[in-house]
N, C-alpha and C positions, 0 to 999 in steps of 0.2 A: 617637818623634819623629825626623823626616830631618836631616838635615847643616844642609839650609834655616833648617829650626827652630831648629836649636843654633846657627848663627849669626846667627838675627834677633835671638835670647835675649841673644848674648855681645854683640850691639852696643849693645841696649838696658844691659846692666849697666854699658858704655864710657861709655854719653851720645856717642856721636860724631854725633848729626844734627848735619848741618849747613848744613840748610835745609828748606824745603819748599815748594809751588807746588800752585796750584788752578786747573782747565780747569772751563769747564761746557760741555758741548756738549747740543743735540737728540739724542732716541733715534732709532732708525731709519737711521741713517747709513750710508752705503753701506762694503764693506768696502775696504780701502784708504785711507780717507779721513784727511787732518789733523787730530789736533787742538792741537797746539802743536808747538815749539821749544823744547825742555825745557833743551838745552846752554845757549841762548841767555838763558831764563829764569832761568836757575840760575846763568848763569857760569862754564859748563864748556865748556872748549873743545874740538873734536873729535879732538885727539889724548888729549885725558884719559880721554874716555870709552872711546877703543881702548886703552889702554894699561889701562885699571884694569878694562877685560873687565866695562863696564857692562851690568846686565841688571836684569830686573825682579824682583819678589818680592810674590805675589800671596796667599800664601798656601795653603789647601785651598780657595780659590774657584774657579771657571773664569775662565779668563784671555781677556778682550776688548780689552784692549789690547798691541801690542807697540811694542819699542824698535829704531827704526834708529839704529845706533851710527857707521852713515858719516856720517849728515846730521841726527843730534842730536835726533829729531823724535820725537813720539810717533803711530800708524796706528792706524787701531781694526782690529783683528786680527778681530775675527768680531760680527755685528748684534746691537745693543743693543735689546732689548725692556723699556722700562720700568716698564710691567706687569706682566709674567713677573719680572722683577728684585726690584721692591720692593714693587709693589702696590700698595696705598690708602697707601705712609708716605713722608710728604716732610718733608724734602728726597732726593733718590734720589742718592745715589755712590755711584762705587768708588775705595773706598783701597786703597794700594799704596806699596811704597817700591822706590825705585833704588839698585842697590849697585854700589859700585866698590872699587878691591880696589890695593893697595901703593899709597899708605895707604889703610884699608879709608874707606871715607867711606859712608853712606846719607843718603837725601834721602826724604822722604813728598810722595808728589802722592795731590792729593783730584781726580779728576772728577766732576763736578756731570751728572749726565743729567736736561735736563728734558723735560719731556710736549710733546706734540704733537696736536692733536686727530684720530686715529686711530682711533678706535671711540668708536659711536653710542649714544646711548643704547637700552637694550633692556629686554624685560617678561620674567619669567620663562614667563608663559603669555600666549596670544593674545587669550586672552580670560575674563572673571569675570562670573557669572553670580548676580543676588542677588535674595529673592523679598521685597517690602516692601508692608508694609501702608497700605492708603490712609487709615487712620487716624493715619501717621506723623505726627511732630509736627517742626513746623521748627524746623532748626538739628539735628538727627537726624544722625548720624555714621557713616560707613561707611568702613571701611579699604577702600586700596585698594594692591594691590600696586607697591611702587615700583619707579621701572626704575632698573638697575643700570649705571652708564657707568664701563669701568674707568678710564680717563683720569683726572687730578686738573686741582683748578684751575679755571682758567678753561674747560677744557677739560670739565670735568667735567661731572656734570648741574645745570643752571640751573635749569628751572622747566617748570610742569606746565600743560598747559590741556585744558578740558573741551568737548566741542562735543555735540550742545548743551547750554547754559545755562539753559534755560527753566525746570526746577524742581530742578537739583542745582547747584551751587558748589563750588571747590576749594580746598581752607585743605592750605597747604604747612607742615610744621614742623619747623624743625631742634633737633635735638635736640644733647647734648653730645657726641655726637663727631662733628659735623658733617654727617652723615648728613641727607638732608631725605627725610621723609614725608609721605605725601599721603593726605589724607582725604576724601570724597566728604561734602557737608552737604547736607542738604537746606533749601530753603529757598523754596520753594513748596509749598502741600500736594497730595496724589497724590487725584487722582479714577479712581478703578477705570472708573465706568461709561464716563467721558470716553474712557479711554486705557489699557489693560490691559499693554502690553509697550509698554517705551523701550529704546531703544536707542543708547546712549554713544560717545564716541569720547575714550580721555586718549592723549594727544600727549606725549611729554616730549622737551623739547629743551635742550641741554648750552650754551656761552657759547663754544665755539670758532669757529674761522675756516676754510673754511666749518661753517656750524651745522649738525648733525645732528640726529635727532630719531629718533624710535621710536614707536610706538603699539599699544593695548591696547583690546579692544573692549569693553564692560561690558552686558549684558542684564539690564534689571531686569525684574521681571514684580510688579506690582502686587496684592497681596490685600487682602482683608475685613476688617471689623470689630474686631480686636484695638489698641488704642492706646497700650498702655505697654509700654514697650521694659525689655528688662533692662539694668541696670547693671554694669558689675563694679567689682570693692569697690575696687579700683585698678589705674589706668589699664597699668601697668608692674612687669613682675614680673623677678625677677632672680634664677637657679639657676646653678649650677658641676653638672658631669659628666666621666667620666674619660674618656679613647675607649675603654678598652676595657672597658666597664662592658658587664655580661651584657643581652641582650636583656630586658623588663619592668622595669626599672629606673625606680622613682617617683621623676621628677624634680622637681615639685612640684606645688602645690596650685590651677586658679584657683577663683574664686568669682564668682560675680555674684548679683543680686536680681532678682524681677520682682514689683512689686506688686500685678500682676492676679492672677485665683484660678484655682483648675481645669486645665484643658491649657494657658488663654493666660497661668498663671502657673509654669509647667514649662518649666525650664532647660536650652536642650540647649548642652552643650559640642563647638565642632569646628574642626576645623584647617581651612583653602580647599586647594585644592591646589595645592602649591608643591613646592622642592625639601626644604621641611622638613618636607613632611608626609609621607614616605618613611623619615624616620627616627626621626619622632615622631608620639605616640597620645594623644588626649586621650580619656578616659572620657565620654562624652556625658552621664554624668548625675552623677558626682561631681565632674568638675573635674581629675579628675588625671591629672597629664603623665606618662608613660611613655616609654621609650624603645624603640623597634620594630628599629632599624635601626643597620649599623656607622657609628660617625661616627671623622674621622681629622684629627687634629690639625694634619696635616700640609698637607688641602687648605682646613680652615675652621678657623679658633680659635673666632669667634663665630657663634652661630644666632641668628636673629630666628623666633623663634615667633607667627604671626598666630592669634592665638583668637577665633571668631568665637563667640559668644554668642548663643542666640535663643531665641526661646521658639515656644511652638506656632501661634502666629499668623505669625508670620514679622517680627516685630521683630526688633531685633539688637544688640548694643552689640559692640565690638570691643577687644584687649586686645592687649598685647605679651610673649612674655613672652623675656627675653633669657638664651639659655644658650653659659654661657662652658664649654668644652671643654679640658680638662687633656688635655698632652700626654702621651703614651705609646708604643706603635708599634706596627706590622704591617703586611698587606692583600695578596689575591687577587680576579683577575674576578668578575664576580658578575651573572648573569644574569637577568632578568626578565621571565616573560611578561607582557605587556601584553594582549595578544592573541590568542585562537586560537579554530579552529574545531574540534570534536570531531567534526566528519560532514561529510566533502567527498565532493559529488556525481564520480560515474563519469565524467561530460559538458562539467567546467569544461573553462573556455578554458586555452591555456597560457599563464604566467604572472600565473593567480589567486592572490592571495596568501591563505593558509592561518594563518601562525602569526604575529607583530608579538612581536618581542622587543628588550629594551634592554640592551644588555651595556654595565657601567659595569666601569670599572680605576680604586680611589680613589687609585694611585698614580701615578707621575707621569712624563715623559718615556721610556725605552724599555718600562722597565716597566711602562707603562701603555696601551702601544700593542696593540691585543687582536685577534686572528686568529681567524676562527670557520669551522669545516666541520661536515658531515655526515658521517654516515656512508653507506656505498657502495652500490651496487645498487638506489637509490629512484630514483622519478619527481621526487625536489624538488632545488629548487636554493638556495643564499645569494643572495638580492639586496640588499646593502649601500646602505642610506641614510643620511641625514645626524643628526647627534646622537646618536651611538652608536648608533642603531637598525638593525635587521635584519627584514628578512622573510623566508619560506618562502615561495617559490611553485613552482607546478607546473613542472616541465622537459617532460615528454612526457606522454604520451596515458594515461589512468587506466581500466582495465577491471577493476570488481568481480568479474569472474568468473573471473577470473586472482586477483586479490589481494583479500580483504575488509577487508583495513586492514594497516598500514605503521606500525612502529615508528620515527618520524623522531628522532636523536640530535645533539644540536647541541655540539659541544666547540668550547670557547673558550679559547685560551691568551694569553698574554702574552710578551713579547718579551726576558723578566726572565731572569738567569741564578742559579739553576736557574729555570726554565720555571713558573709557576705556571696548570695551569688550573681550570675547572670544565665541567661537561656538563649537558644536563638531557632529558630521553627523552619524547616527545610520543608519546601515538598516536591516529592517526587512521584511523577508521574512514571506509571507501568505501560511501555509500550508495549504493541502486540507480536505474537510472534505466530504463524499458521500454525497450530497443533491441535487445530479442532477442523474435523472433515466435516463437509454437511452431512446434512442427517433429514433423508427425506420422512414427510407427517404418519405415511405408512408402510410396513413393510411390504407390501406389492398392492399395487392396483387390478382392479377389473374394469371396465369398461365398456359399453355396449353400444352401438349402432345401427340406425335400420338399412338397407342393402338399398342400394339405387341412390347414394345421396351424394351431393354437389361436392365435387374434389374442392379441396382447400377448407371444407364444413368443422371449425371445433370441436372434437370431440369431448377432451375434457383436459383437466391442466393437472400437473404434479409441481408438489411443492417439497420446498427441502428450506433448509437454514439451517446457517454456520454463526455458532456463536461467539467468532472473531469478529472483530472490527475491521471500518473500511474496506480496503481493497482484496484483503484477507477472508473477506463475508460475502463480498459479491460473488453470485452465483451464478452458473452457468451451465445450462443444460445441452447433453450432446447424445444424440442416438447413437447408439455402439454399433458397431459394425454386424450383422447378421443375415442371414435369409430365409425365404418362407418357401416354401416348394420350390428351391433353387432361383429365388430371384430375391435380389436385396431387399431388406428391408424398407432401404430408404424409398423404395417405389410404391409402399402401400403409406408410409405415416412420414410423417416431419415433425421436429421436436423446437417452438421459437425459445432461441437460446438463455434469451433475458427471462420473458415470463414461464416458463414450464407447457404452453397452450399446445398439446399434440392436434394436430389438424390432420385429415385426410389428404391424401395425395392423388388419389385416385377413386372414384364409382365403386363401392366393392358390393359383388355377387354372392349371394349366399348360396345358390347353387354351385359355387367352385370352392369358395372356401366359405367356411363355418364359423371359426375365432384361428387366433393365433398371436405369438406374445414374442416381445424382444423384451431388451432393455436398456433403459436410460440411467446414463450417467449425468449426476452433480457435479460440477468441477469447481473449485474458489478460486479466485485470482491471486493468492499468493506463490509464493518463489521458494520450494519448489511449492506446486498446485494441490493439493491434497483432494481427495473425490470418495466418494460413494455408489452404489447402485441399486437399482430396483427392478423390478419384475412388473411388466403392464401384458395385460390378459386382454385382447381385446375381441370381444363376442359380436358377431354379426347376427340382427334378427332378421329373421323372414317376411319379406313382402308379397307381397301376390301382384306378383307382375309376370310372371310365366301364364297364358292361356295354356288350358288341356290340350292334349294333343292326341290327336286319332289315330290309333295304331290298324284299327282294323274296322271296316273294310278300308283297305287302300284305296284313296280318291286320285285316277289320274287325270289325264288331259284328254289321253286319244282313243280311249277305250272302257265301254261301260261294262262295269260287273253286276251281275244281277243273282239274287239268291231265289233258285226254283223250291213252290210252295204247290205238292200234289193236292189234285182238288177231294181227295181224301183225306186231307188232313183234318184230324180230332180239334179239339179246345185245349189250349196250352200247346202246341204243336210248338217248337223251338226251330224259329225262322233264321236265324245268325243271333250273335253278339257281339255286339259295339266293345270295342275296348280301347280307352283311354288312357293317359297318365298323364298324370300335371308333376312336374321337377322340383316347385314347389314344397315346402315341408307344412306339416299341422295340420291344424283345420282348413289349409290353404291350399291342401291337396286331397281333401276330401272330396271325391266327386259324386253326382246324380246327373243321371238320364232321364231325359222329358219328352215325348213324344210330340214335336214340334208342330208339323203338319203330315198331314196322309193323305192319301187318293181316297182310302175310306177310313175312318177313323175307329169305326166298329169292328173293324175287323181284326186289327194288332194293336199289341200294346207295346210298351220296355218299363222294364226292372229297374226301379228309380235307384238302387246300389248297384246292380250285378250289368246292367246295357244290356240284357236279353231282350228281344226281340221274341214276343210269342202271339198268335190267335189268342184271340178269346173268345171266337164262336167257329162254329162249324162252318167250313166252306164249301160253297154253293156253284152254281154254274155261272147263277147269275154274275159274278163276280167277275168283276174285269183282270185279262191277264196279265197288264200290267200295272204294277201298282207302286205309287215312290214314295217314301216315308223323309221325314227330316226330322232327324234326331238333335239335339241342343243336347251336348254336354257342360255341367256347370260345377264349379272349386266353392270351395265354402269362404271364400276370403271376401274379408269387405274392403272397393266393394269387388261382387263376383266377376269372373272372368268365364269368357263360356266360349267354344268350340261347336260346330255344324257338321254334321256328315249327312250325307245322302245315302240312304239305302235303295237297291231297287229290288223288288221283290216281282217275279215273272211266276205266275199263279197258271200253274199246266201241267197236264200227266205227261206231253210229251215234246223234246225240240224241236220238231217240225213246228209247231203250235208258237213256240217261243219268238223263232227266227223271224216268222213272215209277222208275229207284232213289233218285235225293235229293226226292223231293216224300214222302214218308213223315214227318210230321209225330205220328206218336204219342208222341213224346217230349212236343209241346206238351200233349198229354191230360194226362200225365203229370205233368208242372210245375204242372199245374193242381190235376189234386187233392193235389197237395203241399201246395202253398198254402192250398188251402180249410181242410185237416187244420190247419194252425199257426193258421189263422187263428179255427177254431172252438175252439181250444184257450185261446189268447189271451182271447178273450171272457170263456169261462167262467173263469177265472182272475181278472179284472178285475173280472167279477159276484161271485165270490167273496168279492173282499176287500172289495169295497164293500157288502155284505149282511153281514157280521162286522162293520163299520165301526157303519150304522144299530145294529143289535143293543146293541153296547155303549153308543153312546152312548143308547139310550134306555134300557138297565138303568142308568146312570149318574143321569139324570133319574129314573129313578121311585125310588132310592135314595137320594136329596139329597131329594128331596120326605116320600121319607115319615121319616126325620129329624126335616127342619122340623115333621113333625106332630106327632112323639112329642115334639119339646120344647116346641111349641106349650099340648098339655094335661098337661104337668109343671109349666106355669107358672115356669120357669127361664129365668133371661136366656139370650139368644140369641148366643152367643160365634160369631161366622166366622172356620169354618178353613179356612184353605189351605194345601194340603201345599207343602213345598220346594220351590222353583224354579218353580210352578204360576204361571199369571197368566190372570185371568179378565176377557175380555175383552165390555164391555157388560153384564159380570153372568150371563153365562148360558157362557162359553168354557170348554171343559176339558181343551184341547189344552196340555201344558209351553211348547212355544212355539210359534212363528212359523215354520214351514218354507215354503220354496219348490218349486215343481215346475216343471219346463219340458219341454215336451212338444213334439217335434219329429215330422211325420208329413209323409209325401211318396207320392207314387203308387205309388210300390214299398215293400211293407209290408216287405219286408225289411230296407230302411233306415232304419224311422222308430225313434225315438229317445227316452228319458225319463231326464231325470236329476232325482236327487233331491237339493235345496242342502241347506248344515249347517242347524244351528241359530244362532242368536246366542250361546247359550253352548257351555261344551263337555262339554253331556251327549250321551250314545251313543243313538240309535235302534236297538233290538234288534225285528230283522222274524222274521217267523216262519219256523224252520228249514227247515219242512216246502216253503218254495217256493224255495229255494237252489237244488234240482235242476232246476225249472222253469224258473231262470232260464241253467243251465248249458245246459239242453236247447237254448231257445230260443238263447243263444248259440253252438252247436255246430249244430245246424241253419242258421243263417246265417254259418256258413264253408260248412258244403256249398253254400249257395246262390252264394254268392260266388266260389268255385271256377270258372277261366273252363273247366278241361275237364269241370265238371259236365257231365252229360247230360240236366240241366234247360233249362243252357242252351245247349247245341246245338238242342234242339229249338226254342226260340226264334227261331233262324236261319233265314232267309233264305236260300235255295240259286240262286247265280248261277251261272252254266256258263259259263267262257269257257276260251277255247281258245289 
């Protein structure tokens, strides 16, 4: 105890008051301001007060009043809030005593602070929302949150009104400790079909000068069928709690009834939301009050607990229950999400709000003043709203592919010495948004292939990646629409959609085309698709698959050409020239000429570049006049590919000379009785088998016949058998099955043709070995025939003479 103390003590034990005086002034007074003449009141004059070293004595309260000891007066030293002071208890002073000192004397002044109409009336929430049955019955009861006006008095809250009044009314009631309540009646009945949702307006306005007022929105929405509302077993309940009773704390019991059966006779217990339903929990199905939440003696003594009562219908009865709160002590910030998102898009705007938090401090002026930051190096920021609230919102630009989520830390201290805070750690995850295209590995491809290759052949693959996520990153390739010397695209290449694998669609010739290029599109699977393209080059190389081709001499069918060589002809004498060309590019159209075979081989050569045909000695008489050369042309590709021509060379000064050597046609004799030979061979061969053919099938007939006779005079039933797989067609067929023949015959016997079809099933035709040879023969005789340097058919030939 101070010196203060010990002296307020020693004077009280003296009895020396000796007087006292009372002020009432209004709160809110400006600093400076009058409120009495204390000297003058008292009867002290202003040398008493200097001499006795008057001053005040207030206590351990805060001091709102001071003493000027020049002019006897009392100033109100710092603004009087009567509210904050005393709260809901009137009459509101401050007492205090004045002391003076040789002889000590003290004096008590009471100041009286009354109210002022200052603050309005107001609702805890904007608005209550209640779901009622249109089977309610009138005069039906519905709590309604009342508004709180700290003011007293006149000042205070007055009275309540309801707009509209068409089917609810307001019954105001005060209860004993002056407090007024307001209940919602019903008192016209609800037609669902008529009117499905009403919508309220309560007003509450206070008896000050001017009147203020506040208002609370109220949505009913009107249901079905259910008509009896629950009761509770009474109206008003009444529980004590300590503050610092452990969280679950059964603070008590309610009850109600509902007379109906089944679900619309099933009791659900629940609080509205208010600031008590943050600190208490009612059992929705037993009734019992629990405690959820810290309560603190210091900023509430009593709760109003609103119990709303209903059943599965959406009747309701409404209950109170009152808990008085035992003082005790403590208390730190205390954070609450209200709100947040767990997946914020890459693309928000800046300053989307993210997280809605309510930081409450149950304690009280510095210490209750609550600071909140983040932690450093995020895209968010504090944006500070009203009622303790807080939001997160964005600061900067959000890219999931830099960050895929953000551990956001929010600490909150208080202003208290020591510092008290709390923190609480969010994370959020950055979902993806499509704003990245693919991006194929290079800006255009080349590619190459060799010509003659297996359509569907891989040529090679393009790749791309999107560095979005998921469905966003999946890629997909698509060949664009184009064409190559007026023919789509898609007819030379195909693009597989998932891997990038361009494949052949067709054999490509590099004799028609050379390269040529389209291009492929990337596409992502997000919404819209976002894409890219590229350039594929693709190069066809050259194969040697084209033989040379002999332009000159023309080789026909029905007429021979011969190049006349005078028997005057020098050394180098230029007999013709072979000319070739291969379609071929490269070294793969490079050609040489080889002097294959000759009549005389000494006598002409050819120009292994140029196909000239030249002597290389002097011609003689001895020299025959006709003479045939076989030129071999050949390409440089590996490996090579080579071309024949025949030259014929008619060695005479004159065409008489010439004619009567190619007009010798005994080769034609000779082709002929070739022919006759195969063809008499043939015949009999065909007679053959068709003479074995008759044969059997009439030993076949005269063997089933004579059978049938032997069983005929046995007098034994007559069983028909058919061996395996046999089928006897009209009763008389004895063929296993069904064979086809197609018979192909054209004027040249050497062409004509027999093929033998399967069967329907798959048994084996076994022919007779002994004509295998026959048929080898006949097949080997018709490659000789077919041979173009047979000398069957040369003699066939036509001998034309030019020069």
């Amino acid at each position: 105890m101070g010196w203060k103390g010990m002296l307020f003590t020693l004077m009280l034990f003296l009895g020396a008051v000796h007087g006292q005086v009372s002020y009432s002034i209004p709160e809110e007074m400006s600093k400076g301001a009058l409120i009495g003449n204390i000297a003058q009141d008292l009867g002290i004059s202003g040398e008493r007060l200097k001499s006795g070293k008057a001053r005040i004595y207030t206590g351990n309260t805060e001091e709102y009043i001071e003493l000027k000891r020049e002019k006897g007066v009392l100033l109100i030293k710092d603004r009087i809030d009567r509210e904050s002071l005393c709260g809901q208890t009137m009459p509101c002073a401050l007492d205090f005593q004045m002391i003076l000192e040789n002889p000590m004397e003290f004096y008590t002044v009471t100041v009286e602070i009354t109210d002022i109409n200052d603050n309005p009336p107001t609702f805890e929430k904007s608005e209550m929302k209640y779901e009622i049955a249109e089977s309610a019955l009138t005069g039906a009861r519905f709590l309604l949150d009342k508004a709180i006006d700290d003011d007293v008095g006149i000042n205070g809250l007055s009275s309540y009104t309801l707009k509209p009044s068409d089917n609810f009314a307001l019954k105001t009631i005060t209860r004993g400790d002056g407090n007024k309540h307001v209940e919602m009646v019903l008192q016209k009945p609800l037609d669902r079909e008529k009117l499905e949702h009403l919508s309220l307006i309560l007003i509450a306005v206070d008896g000050g000068e001017p009147q203020l007022s506040g208002t609370m929105q109220i949505d009913i929405t009107v249901l079905d069928v259910n008509d009896n509302a629950p009761v509770c077993s009474k109206p008003e309940y009444k529980a004590s709690v300590t503050e610092n009773a452990p969280l679950g704390t059964a603070i008590t019991t309610v009850r109600a009834t509902d007379i109906d059966k089944g679900n619309n006779g099933k009791v659900t217990y629940v609080i509205p939301k208010s600031t008590a339903a943050n600190l208490f929990q009612i059992d929705a199905d037993s009734g019992v009050l629990t405690l959820i939440g810290n309560i603190d003696y210091e900023k509430r003594r009593i709760y109003e607990v609103d119990v709303q009562v209903s059943d599965q219908g959406g009747l309701s009865d409404a209950c109170k229950v009152f808990v008085d709160v035992t003082d005790v002590n403590d208390n730190p910030p205390n954070i609450n999400i209200m709100s947040k998102s767990n997946t914020v898009s890459e693309n928000v705007k800046h300053g989307t709000v993210v997280t809605m938090l309510n930081v409450q401090d149950p304690d009280s002026n510095e210490n209750g003043k609550v600071t909140c930051v983040l932690n450093e190096n995020i895209p968010f920021a504090i944006k500070i709203t009203t009622n303790n609230f807080i939001t997160i919102v964005t600061e900067s630009d959000l890219d999931r592919e830099r960050s895929t989520e953000y551990n956001v830390t929010v600490t909150c201290s208080d202003e208290g010495v020591p510092s008290l805070s709390s923190s609480v750690t969010l994370t959020l995850q950055i979902s993806d948004v499509n704003d990245n295209p693919p991006v194929f590995e290079r800006s255009s491809y080349e590619a190459y292939i060799v010509e003659n290759n297996t359509p569907g052949l891989s040529i090679f693959t393009v790749k791309a990646t999107d560095s979005d996520w998921n469905q966003n990153a999946r890629v997909s390739y698509i060949l664009e629409d184009s064409s190559v010397n007026g023919v789509p695209v898609s007819s030379y290449v195909s693009v597989s959609a998932d891997s990038g694998v361009i494949h052949a669609v067709r054999s490509f010739d590099y004799e028609q085309i050379k390269d040529f290029h389209f291009r492929v599109k990337a596409q992502d699977g997000g919404s819209p698709p976002l894409s890219s393209n590229v350039t594929v080059k693709i190069m066809i190389q050259d194969q040697n698959d084209n033989a040379p081709q002999v332009l000159y001499p023309v080789q026909t069918g029905g007429s021979l050409v011969a190049e006349m060589v005078p028997r005057s002809a020098d050394v180098g004498y230029l007999v013709t020239k072979v000319v070739a060309v291969d379609v071929d590019s490269g070294q793969n159209a490079w050609l040489s000429y080889k002097l294959q075979k000759a009549t005389d081989r000494a006598l002409f050569e050819v120009g292994l570049q140029n196909g000239e045909v030249r002597t290389i000695r002097q011609v003689t008489d001895k020299d025959a006049v006709k003479q045939r050369l076989t030129v071999i042309v050949e390409d440089n590709g590996q490996p090579s590919r080579s071309a024949t021509v025949i030259v014929n060379v008619a060695v005479a000064d004159s065409f008489p000379e010439v004619l009567s050597e190619f007009t010798d046609f005994t080769h034609d004799k000779e082709y002929n009785e070739n022919l006759t030979f195969y063809l008499v061979l043939a015949l009999a061969v065909v007679s053959f088998l068709f003479i074995t053919c008759v044969v059997v099938i009439i030993s076949v007939k005269i063997y089933r016949w004579r059978q049938s006779r032997i069983l005929y005079h046995s007098n034994l039933p007559v069983i028909p058998y058919y061996p395996p797989r046999y089928s006897d067609t009209l009763g008389t067929g004895t063929l296993p099955h069904v064979y086809n023949y197609e018979v192909c015959r054209t004027t040249d016997s050497r062409k004509s043709d027999c093929k033998f079809g399967r069967a329907g099933s798959q048994n084996v035709l076994i022919m007779d070995p002994s004509s295998t040879g026959t048929m080898q023969r006949i097949q080997s005789e018709k490659s000789i025939l077919d041979e173009p340097d047979s000398p069957l058919e040369v003699r066939r030939s036509k001998i034309s003479i030019m020069r």
